[in-house]
C-alpha positions as CSV (number, residue, x, y, z in Angstrom):
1,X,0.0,0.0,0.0
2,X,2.5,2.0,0.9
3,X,4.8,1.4,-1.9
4,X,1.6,2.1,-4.4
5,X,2.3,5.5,-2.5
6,X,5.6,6.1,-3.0
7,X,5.5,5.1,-6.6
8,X,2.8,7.1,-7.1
9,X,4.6,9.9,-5.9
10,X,7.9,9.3,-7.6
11,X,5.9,9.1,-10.9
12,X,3.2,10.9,-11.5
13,X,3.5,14.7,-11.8
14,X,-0.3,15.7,-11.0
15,X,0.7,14.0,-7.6
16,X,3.7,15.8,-7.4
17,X,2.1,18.5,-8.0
18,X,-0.9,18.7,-5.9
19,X,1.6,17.4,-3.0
20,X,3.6,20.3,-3.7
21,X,0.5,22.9,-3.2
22,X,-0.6,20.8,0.2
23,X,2.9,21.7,1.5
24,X,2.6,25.4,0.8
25,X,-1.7,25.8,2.3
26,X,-0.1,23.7,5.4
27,X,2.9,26.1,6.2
28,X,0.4,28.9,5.2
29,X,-1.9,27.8,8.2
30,X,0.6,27.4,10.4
31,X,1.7,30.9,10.3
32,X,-2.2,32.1,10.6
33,X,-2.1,29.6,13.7
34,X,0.4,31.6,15.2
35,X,-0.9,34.9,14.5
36,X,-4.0,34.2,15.5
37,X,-7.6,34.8,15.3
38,X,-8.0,38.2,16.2
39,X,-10.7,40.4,13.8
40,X,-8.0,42.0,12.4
41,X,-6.9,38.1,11.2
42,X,-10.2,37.6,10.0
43,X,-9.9,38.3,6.3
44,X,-6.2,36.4,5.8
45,X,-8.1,33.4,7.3
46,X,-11.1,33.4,4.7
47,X,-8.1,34.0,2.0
48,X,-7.3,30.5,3.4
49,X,-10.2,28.9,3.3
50,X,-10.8,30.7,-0.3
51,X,-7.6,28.7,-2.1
52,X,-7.1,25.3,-0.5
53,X,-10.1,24.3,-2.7
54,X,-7.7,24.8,-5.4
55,X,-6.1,20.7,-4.7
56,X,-10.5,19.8,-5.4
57,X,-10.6,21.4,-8.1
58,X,-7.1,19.9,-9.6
59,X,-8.3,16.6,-8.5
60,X,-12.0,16.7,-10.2
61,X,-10.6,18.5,-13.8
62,X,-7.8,15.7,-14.0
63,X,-10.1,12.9,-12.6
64,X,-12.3,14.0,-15.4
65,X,-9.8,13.0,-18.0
66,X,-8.5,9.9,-16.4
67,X,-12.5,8.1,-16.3
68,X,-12.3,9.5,-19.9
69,X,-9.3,7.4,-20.1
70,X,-11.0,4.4,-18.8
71,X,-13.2,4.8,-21.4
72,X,-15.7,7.0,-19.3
73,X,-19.2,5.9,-19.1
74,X,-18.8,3.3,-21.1
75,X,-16.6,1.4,-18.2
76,X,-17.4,0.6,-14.4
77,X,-13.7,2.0,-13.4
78,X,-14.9,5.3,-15.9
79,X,-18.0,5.6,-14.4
80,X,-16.5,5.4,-10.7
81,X,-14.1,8.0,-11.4
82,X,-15.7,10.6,-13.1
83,X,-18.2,10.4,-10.3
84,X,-15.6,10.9,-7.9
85,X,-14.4,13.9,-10.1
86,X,-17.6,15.0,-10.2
87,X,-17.8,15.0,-6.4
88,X,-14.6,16.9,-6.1
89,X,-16.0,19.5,-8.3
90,X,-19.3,20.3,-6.9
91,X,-17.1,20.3,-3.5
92,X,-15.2,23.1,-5.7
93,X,-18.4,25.1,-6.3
94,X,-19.8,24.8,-2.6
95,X,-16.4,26.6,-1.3
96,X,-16.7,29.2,-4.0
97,X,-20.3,29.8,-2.9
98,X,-19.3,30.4,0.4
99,X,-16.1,31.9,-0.3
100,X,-18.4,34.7,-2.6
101,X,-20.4,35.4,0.3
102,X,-18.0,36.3,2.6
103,X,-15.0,37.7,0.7
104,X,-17.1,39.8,-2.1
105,X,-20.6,40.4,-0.5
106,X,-19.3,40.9,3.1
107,X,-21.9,38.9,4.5
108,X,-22.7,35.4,6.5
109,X,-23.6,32.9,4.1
110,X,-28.2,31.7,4.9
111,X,-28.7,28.4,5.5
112,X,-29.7,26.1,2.9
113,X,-27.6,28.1,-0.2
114,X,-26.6,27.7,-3.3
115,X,-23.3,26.5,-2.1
116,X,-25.1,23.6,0.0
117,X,-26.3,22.8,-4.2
118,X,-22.4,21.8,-4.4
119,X,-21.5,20.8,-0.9
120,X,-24.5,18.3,-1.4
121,X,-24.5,17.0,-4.2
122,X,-21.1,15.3,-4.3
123,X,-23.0,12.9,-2.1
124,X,-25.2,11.0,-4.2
125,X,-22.4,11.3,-6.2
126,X,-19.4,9.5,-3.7
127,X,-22.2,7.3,-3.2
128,X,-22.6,5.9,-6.9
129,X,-19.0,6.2,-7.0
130,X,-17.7,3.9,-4.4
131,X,-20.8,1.3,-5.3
132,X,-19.4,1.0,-8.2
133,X,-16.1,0.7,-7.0
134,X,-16.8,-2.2,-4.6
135,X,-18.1,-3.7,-7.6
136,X,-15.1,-3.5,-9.6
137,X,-13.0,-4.6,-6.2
138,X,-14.9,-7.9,-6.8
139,X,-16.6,-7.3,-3.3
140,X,-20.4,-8.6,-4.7
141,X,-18.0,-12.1,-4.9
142,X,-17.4,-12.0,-1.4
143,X,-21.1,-11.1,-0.5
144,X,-21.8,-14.6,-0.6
145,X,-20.4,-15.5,3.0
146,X,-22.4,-15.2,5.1
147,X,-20.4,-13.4,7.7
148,X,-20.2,-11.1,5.0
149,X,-23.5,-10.4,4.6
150,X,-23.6,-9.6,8.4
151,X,-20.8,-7.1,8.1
152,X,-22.5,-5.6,5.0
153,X,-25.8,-5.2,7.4
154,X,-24.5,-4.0,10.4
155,X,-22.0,-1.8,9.3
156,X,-24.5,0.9,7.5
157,X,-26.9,0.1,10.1
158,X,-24.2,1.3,13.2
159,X,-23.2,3.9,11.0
160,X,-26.8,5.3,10.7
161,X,-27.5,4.7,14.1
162,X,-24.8,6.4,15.4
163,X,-25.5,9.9,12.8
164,X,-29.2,9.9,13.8
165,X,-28.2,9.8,17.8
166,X,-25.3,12.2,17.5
167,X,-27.0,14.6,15.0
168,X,-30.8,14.3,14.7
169,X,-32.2,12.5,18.2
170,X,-33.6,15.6,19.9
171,X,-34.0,17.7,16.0
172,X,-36.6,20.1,16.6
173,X,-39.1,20.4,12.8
174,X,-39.4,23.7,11.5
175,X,-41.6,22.8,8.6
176,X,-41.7,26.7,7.5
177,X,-38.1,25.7,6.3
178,X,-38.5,22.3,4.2
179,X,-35.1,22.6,2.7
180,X,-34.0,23.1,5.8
181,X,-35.2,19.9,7.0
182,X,-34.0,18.3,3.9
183,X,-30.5,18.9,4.5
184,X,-30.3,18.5,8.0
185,X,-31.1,14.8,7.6
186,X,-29.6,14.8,4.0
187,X,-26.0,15.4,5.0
188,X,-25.8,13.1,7.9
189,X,-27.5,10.5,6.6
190,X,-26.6,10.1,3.2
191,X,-22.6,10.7,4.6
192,X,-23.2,7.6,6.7
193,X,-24.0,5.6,3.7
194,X,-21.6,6.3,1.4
195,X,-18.6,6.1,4.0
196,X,-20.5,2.9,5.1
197,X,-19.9,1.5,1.7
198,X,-16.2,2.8,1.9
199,X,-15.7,1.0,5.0
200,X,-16.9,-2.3,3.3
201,X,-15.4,-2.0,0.4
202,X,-11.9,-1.8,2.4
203,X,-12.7,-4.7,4.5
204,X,-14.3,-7.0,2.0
205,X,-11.6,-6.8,-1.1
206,X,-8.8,-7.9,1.2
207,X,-9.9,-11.6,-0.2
208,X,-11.8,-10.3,-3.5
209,X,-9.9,-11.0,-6.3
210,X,-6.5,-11.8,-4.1
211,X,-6.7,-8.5,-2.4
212,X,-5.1,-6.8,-5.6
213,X,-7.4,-3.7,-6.0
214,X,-7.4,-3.1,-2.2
215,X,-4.0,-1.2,-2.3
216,X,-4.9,0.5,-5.8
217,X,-8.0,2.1,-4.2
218,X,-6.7,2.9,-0.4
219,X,-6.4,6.7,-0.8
220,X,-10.0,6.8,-2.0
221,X,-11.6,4.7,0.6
222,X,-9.6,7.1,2.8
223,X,-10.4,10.5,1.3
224,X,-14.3,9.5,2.1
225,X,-13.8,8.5,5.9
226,X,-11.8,11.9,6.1
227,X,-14.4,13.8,4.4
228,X,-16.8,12.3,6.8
229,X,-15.0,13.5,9.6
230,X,-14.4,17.0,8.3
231,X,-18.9,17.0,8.0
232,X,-18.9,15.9,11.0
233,X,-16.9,18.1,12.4
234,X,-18.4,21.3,10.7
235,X,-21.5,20.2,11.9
236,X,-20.4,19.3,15.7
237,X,-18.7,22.9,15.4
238,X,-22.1,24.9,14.2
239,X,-24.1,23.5,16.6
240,X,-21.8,24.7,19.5
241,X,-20.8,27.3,17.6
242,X,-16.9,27.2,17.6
243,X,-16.6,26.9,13.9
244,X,-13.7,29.3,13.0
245,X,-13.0,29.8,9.0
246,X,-9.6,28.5,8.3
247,X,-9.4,26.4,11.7
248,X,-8.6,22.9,12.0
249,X,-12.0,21.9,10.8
250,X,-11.0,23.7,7.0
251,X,-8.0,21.7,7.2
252,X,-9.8,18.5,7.7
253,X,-11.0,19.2,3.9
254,X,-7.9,20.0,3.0
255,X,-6.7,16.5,3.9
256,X,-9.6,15.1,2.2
257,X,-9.6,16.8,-1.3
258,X,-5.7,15.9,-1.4
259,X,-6.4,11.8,-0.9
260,X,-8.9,12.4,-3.2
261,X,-6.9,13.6,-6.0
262,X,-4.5,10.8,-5.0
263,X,-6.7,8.6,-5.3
264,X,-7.8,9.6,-8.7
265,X,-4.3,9.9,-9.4
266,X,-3.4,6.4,-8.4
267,X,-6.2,4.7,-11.0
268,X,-4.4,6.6,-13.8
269,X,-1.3,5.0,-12.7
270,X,-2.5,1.7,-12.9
271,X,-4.3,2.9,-16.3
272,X,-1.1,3.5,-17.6
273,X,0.4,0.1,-16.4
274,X,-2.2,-1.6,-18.0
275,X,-1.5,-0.3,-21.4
276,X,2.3,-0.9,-20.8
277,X,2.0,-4.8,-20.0
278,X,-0.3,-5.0,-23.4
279,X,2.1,-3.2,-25.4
């Protein structure tokens, strides 16, 4: 797994480079971590939080091209990817949103928005994604054990359970605001499935097909149980209402667009390899 990594970074340039720009944001927040918070802090931080998207948006252009390389929607690995890319990009337009609002209009940003449009949708998206990528990991195979099957129940089920006590247990309906509701059982919810699936997926190819896509799809699985976190997070920090723009919770996403693009990066290397051994 870790070699896959190493290689990956040895040999691929978009990996190189969107390594290169996670260096730079990193340092960059550490030196607004020293300064501070203070007001007069406030608009260096939402600079911040403005251009780490950048590594999304790298990842979702490029991902584009490598499911076109897998001969897009024509393929399941095509089909995976560009949904993935897709994800990444609407990820993109949900920090512009916000970014817009508070940078160039000067104000907080309502709740639902057009960004939520972005920050939203990637999730039906990740979703179709990594079920199609368990798929192709050959994890349907190992479905038929039936300790599997177990593991494929309560897994999502735990995972659902826990988002619905932690998020939505004492949720008060305002049904003058049904978008409102919408999302605030949207987000939770659908996140637990889809990192659910990611969970699976990691667990159940370690015998499909000899383990060998397990390692080839690691940074993936990752980026989704990361971009869990960094929800979950934001969300655990609006409700108590410590969320800070460019805190540790914006770096969370920072950590997950980069595995991401890694990951996306990581099926073109194995694209490439598998042209190589047929030449």
């Amino acid at each position: 797994m870790w070699q896959n990594a190493r290689q990956l970074l040895m040999k691929d340039r978009s990996a190189q480079v969107a390594l290169f720009l996670f260096v730079v944001l990193s340092i960059w927040w550490v030196v607004l971590q020293i300064i501070g918070f203070e007001e007069t802090s406030e608009f260096r931080n939402l600079i911040w939080a403005a251009s780490y998207q950048i590594i999304a948006f790298l990842g979702g252009i490029l991902g584009l091209l490598i499911a076109r390389s897998w001969g897009g929607l024509r393929s399941i690995m095509g089909r995976s990817i560009g949904a993935f890319a897709l994800g990444l990009l609407l990820q993109t337009f949900g920090q512009s949103t916000f970014s817009f609002y508070n940078l160039i209009l000067n104000v907080d940003i309502p709740y639902p928005s057009l960004a939520d449009l972005g920050f939203f949708g990637s999730i039906p998206l990740y979703i179709y994604g990594i079920a199609v990528l368990a798929r192709a990991s050959g994890v349907t195979v190992s479905l038929r054990s039936f300790k599997n099957k177990i593991q494929a129940l309560l897994i999502p089920l735990a995972m659902l359970i826990f988002s619905y006590i932690f998020f939505l247990r004492n949720y008060e309906f305002d049904w003058s605001s049904p978008f409102r509701i919408f999302f605030d059982f949207g987000y939770p919810l659908g996140q637990a499935v889809y990192v659910s699936i990611a969970i699976l997926t990691y667990l159940l190819s370690k015998k499909a097909l000899g383990g060998v896509m397990r390692p080839r799809i690691f940074f993936i699985l990752a980026a989704l149980v990361v971009q869990y976190l960094a929800d979950y997070n934001f969300l655990y920090q609006t409700i108590n209402e410590t969320w800070q723009n460019g805190g540790y919770g914006d770096y969370i996403y920072l950590l997950a667009y980069l595995l991401m693009a890694l990951g996306l990066f990581q099926l073109k290397m194995r694209y490439i390899e598998a042209e190589d051994s047929v030449k």
